[in-house]
DOTIMI-358977 format. One record per residue: x, y, z of N, C-alpha, C, CB in turn. Coordinates in pm, whole numbers, padded with zeros to 5 digits, always signed. Last residue first. Glycine has a CB too. Layout:
<rs>
XYZXYZXYZXYZ ...
</rs>
This chain:
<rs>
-02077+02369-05809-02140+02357-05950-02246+02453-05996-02201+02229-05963 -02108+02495-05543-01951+02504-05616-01972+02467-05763-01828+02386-05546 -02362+02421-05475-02331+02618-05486-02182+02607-05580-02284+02729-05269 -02307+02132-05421-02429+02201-05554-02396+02358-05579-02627+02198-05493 -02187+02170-05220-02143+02106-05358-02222+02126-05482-02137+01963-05346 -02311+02266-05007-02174+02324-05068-02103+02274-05170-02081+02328-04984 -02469+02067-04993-02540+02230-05017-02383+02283-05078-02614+02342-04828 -02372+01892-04872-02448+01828-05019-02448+01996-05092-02664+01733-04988 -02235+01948-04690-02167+01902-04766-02227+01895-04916-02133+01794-04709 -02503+01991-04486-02362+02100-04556-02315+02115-04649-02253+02097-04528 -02565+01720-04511-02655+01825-04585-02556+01932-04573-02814+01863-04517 -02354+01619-04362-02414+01501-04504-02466+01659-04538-02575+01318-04476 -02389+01728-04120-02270+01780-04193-02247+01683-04349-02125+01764-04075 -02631+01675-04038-02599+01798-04071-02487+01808-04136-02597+01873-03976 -02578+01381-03972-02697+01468-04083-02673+01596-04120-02840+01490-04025 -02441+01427-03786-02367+01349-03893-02479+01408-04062-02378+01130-03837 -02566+01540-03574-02424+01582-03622-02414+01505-03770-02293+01529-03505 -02747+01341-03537-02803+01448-03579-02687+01521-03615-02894+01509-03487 -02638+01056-03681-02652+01078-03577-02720+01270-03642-02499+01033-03476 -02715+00757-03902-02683+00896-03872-02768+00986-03734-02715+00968-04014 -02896+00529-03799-02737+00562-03907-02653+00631-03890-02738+00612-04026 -03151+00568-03700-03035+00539-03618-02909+00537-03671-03047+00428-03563 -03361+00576-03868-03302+00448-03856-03168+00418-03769-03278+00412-03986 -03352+00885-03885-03425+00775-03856-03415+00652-03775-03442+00743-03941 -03148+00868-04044-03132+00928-03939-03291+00877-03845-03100+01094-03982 -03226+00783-04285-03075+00737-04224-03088+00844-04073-02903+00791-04363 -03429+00971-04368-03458+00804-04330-03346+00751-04280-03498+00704-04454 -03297+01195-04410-03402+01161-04254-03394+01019-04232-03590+01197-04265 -03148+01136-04664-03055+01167-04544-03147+01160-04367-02990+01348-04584 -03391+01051-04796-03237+00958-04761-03194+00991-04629-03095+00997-04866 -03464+01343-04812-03548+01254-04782-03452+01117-04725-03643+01233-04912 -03226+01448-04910-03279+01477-04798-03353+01402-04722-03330+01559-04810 -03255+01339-05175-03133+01329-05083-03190+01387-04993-02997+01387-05117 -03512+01398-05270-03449+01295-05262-03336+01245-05169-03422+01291-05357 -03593+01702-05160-03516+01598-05231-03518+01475-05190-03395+01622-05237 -03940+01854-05046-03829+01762-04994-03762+01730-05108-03873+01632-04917 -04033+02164-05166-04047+02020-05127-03900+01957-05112-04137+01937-05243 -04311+02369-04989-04140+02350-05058-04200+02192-05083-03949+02375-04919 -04521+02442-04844-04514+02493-04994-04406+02413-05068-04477+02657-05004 -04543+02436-04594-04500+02613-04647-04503+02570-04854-04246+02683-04559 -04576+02128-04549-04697+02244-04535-04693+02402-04609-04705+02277-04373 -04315+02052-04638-04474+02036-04704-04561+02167-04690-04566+01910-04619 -04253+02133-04382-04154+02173-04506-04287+02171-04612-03999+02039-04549 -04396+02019-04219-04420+02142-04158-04320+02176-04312-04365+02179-03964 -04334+01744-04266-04486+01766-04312-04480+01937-04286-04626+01665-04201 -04097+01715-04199-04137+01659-04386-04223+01773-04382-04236+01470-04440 -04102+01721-03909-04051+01839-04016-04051+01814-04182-03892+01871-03979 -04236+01503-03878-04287+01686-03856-04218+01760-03942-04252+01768-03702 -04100+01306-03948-04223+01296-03955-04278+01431-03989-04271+01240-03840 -03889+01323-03767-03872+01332-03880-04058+01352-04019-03769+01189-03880 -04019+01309-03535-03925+01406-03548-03927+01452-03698-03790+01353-03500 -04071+01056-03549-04167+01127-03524-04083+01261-03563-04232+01105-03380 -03843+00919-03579-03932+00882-03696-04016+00987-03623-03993+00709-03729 -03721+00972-03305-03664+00964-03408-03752+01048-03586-03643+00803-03395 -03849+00836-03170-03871+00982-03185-03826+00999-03272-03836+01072-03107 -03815+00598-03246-03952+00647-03229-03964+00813-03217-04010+00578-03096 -03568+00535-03174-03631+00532-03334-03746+00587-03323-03656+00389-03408 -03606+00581-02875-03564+00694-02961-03534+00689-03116-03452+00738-02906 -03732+00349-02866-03798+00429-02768-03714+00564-02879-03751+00397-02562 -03518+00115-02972-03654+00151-02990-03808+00261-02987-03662+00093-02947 -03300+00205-02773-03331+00246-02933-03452+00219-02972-03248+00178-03037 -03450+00097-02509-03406+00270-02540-03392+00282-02720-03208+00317-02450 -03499-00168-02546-03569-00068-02514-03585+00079-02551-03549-00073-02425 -03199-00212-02598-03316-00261-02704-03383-00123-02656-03417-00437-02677 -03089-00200-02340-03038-00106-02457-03154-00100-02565-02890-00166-02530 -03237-00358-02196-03264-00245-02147-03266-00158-02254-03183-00210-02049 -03176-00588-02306-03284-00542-02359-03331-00422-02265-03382-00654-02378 -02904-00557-02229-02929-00563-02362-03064-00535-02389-02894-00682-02414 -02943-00631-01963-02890-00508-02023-02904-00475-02153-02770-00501-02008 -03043-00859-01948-03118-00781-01907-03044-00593-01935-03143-00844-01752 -02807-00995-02044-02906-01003-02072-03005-00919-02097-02924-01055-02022 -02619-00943-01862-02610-00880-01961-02726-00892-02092-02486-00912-01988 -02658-00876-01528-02647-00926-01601-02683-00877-01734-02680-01004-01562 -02418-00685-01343-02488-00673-01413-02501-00807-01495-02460-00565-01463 -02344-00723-01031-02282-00758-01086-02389-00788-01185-02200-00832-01030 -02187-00518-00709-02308-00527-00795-02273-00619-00963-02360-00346-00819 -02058-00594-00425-02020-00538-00532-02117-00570-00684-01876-00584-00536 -01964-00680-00176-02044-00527-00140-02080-00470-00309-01907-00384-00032 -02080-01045-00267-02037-00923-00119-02104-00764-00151-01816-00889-00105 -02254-00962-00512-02139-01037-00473-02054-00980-00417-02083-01093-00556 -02562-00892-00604-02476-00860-00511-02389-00963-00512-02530-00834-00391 -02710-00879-00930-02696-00975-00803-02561-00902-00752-02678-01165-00839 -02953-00732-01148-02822-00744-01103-02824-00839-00998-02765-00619-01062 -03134-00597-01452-03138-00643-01325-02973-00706-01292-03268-00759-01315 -03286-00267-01490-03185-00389-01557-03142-00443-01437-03044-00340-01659 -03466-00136-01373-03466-00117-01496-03350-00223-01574-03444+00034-01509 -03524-00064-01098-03509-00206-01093-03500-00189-01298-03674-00313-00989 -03375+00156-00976-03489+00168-01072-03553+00042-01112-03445+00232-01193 -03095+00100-00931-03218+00088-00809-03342+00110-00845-03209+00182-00695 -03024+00048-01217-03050-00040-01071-03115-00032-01006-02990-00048-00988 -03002+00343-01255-03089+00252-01323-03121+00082-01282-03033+00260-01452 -02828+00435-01081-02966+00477-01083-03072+00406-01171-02965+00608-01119 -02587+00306-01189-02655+00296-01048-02771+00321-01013-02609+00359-00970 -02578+00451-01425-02622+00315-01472-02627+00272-01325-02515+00222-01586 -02529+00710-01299-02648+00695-01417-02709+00550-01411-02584+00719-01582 -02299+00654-01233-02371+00703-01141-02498+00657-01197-02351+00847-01114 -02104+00598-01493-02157+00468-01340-02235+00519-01266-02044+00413-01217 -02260+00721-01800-02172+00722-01647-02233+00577-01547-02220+00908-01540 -02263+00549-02091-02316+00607-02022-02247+00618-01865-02432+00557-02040 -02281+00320-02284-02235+00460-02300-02262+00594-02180-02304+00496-02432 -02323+00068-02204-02434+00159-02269-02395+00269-02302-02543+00188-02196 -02078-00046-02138-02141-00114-02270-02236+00011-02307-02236-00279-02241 -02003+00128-01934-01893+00196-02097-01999+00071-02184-01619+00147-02105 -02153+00047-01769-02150+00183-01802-02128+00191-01939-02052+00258-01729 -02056-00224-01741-02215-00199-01793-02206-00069-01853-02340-00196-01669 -01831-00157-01667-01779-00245-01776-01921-00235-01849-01716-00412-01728 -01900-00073-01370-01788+00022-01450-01810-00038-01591-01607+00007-01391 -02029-00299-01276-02110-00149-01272-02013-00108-01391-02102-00032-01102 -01919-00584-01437-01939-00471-01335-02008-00336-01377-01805-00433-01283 -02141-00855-01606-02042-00746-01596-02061-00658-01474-02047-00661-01719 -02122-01167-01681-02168-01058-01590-02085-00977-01560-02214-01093-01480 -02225-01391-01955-02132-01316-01886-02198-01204-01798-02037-01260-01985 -02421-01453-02145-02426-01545-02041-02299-01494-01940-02413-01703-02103 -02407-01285-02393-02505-01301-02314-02455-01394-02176-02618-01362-02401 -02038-01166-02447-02122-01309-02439-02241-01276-02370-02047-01435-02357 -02040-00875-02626-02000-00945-02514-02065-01059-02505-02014-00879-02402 -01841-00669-02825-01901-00784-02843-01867-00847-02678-01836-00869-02987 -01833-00295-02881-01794-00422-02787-01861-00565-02780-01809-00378-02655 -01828-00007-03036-01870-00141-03052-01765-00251-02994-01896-00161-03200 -01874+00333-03015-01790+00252-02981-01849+00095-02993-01746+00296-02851 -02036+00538-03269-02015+00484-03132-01917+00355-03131-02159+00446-03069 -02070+00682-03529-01974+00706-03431-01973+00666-03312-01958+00808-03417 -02228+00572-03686-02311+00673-03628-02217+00701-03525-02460+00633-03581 -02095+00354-03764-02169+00408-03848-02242+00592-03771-02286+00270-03879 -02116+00180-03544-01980+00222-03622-02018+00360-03687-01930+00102-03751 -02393+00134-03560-02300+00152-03468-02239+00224-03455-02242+00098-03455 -02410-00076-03821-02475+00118-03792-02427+00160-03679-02658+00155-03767 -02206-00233-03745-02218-00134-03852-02274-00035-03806-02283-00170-03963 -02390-00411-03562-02234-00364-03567-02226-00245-03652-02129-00477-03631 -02596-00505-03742-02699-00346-03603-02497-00325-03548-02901-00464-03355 -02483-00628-03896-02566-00531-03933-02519-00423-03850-02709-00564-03919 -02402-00859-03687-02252-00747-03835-02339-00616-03892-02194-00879-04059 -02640-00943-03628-02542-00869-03503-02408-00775-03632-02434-01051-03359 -02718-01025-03861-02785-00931-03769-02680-00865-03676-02897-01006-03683 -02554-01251-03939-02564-01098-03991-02614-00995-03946-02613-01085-04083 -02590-01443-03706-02463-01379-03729-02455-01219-03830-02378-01504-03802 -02832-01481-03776-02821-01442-03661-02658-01355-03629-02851-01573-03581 -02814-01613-04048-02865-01515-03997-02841-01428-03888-02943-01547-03988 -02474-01766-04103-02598-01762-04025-02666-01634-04001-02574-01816-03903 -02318-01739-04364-02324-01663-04244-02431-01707-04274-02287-01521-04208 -02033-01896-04597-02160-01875-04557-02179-01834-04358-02237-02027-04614 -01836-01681-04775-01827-01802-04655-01985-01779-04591-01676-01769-04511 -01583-01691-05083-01702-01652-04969-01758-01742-04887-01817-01600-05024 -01292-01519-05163-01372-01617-05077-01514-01598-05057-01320-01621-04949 -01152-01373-05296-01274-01327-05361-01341-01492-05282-01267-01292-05576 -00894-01291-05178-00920-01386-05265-01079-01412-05358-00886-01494-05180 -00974-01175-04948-00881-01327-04985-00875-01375-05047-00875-01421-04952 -01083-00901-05016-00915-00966-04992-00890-01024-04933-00819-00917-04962 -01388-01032-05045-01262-00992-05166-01116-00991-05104-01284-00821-05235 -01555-01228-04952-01442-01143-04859-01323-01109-05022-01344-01284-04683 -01905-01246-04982-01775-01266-05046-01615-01168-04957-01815-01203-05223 -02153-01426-04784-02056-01320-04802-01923-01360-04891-02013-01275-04659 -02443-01543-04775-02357-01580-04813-02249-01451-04809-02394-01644-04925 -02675-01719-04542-02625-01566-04601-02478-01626-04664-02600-01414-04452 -02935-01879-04371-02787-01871-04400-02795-01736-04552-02715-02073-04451 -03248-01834-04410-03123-01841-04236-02986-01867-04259-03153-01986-04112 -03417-01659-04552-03318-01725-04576-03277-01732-04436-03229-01673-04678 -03619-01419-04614-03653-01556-04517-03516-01637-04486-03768-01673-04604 -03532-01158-04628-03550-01230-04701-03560-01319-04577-03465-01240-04815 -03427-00868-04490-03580-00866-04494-03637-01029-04564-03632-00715-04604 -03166-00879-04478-03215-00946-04404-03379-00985-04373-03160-00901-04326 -03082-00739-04700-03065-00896-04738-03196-00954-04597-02844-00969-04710 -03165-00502-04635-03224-00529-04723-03225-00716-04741-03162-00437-04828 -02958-00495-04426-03097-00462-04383-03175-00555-04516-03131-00267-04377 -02712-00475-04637-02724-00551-04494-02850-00547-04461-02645-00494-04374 -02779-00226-04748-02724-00381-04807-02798-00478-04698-02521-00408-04801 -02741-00036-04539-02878-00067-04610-02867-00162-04683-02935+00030-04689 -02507-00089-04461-02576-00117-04345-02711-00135-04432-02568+00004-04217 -02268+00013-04706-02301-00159-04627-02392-00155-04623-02265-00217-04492 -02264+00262-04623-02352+00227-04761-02395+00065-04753-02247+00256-04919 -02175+00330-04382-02289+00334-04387-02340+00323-04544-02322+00445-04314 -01910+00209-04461-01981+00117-04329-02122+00172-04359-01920+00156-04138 -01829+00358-04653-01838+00234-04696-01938+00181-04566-01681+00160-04721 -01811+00619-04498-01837+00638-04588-01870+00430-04630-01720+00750-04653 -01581+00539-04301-01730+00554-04242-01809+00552-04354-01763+00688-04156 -01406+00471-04482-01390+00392-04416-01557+00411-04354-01254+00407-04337 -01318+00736-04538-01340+00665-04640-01463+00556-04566-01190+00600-04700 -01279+00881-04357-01416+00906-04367-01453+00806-04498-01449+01077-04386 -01019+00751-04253-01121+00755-04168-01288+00778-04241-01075+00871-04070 -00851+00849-04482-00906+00689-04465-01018+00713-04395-00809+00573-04382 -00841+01101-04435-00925+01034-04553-00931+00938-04532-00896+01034-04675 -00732+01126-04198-00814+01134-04209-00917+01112-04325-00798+01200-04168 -00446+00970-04294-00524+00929-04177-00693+01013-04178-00420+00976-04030 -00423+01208-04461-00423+01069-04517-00525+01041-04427-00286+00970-04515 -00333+01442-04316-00434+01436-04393-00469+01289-04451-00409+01530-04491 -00142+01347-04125-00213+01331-04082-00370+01361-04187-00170+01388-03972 +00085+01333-04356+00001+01182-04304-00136+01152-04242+00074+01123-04201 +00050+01569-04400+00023+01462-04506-00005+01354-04468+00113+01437-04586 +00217+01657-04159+00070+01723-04206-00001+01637-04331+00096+01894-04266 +00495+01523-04180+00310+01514-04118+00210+01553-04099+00274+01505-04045 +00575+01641-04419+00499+01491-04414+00393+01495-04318+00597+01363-04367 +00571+01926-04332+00484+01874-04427+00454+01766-04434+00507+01889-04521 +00606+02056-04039+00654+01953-04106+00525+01909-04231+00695+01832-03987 +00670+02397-03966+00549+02312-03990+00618+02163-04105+00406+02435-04082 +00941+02506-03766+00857+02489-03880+00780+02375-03857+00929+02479-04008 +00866+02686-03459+00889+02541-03538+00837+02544-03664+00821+02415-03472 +00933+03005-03460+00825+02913-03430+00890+02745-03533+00644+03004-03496 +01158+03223-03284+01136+03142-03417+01060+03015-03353+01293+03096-03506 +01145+03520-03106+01165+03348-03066+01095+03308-03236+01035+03267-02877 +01389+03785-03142+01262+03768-03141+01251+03558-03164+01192+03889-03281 +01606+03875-02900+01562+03839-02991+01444+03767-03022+01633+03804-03020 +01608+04187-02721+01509+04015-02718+01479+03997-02863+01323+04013-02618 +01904+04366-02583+01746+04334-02691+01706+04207-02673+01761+04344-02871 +01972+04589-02256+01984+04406-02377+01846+04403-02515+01921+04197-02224 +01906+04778-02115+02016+04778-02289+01971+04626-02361+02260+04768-02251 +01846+04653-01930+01728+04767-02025+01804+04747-02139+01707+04964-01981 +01948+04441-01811+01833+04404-01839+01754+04539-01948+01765+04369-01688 +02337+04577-01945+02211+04525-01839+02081+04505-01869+02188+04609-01739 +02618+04621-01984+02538+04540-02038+02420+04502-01953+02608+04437-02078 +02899+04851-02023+02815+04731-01910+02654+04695-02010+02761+04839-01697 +03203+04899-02132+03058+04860-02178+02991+04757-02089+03059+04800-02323 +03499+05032-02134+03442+04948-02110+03241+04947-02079+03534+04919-02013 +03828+05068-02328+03677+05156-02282+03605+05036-02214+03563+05230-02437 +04105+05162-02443+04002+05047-02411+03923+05093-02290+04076+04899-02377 +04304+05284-02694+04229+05316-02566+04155+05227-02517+04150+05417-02572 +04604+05218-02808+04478+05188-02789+04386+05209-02731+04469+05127-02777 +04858+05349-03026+04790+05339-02905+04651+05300-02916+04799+05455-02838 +05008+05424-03284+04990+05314-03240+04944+05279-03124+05071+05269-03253 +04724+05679-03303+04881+05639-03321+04896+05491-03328+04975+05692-03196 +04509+05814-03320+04571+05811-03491+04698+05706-03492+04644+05993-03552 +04318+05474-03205+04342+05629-03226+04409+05654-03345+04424+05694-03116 +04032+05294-03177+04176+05281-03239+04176+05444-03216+04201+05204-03425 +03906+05126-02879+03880+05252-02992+04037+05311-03022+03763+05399-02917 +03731+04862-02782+03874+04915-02859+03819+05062-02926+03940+04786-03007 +03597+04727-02468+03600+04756-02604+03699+04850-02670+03485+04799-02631 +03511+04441-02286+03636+04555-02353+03598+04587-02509+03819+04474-02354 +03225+04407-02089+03332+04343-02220+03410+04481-02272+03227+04259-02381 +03189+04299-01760+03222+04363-01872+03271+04341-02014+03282+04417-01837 +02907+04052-01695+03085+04106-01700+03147+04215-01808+03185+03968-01737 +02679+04226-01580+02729+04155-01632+02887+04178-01641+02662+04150-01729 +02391+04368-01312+02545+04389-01407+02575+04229-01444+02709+04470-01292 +02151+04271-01197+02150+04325-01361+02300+04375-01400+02032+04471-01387 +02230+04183-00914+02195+04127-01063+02173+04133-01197+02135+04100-01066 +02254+04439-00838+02374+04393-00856+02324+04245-00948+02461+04378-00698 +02054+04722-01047+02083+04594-00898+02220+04543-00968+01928+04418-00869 +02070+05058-01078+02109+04927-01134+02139+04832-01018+02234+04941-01230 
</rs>
């Protein structure tokens, strides 16, 4: 026994027949001791409720942005250059929108819609390497390499590169265009290779490519739309 593993003694009593006491004494060290066993935090129910809330809003919320976006598309196939919107909570206002203004609340949406981040920047503004990155989603090394690629163009100010946003934008253009394309090819094959064995496509399936397609839905987001659809039809 180290001299760190003694404790102070504690007295202990052992009555006899008489009026005498004997007192004994009891050392207490790292083997004798027990470990009480450690009690886990209870689980708070509100916030497990809130945090279930918070997440129903959330898919509420994605759930409405991607039923919008084909609204939105559909109005825009019309010639019209003003648009009309009703804002129900104010009142059931509505306020006329310039085309150009719905387009950008559109291609906003599917955005949203497909879980990416959405930043409104002025064309006529110049951004840094760091501020280009996070517009395309993408690292500063990446969007350096796409500089010296001459792929979006820039001007030096002193040692420090300074994107214009112009030319960024239709870099971005470029690329969704370039991967609607696979997109739709992708989608294309596997109709026709489902076709080919014999089966056939739903309706909802068919939906669920063309939203994926169109950039709506991301390939995560498709899959867990068709999970969802499959595990609701097996529960009926």
């Amino acid at each position: 026994m180290t001299h760190q593993e003694r404790k102070p003694a504690k007295p202990k009593k052992h009555p006899t027949g008489d009026s005498t006491t004997i007192f004994s004494y009891e050392i207490e060290t790292s083997r004798t001791r027990k470990k009480l066993p450690r009690k886990r935090p209870a689980e708070n129910p509100l916030a497990l409720r809130g945090t279930q809330a918070l997440r129903t809003r959330k898919e509420q919320r994605k759930r409405s942005v991607e039923e919008a976006v084909p609204c939105l598309r559909d109005a825009l196939t019309s010639s019209a250059e003003t648009f009309h919107i009703t804002v129900a909570e104010a009142g059931e206002v509505t306020v006329e929108v310039p085309r150009e203004a719905l387009a950008v609340l559109m291609e906003t949406m599917a955005l949203i819609a497909s879980g990416r981040t959405v930043e409104v920047i002025a064309k006529s503004m110049e951004l840094s390497t760091i501020q280009a990155a996070k517009t395309l989603g993408v690292s500063r090394p990446h969007l350096v390499k796409l500089l010296d690629k001459g792929l979006i163009e820039f001007r030096m100010v002193g040692t420090h590169r300074r994107v214009d946003v112009a030319s960024l934008e239709g870099y971005r253009r470029r690329e969704q265009n370039e991967q609607a394309q696979r997109r739709q090819a992708a989608v294309a094959s596997a109709i026709g290779s489902t076709e080919a064995e014999g089966l056939r496509v739903s309706a909802d399936t068919t939906a669920g490519l063309d939203a994926y397609a169109r950039g709506e839905l991301d390939a995560a987001a498709l899959r867990a739309r068709t999970l969802a659809r499959y595990t609701r039809k097996a529960a009926e």
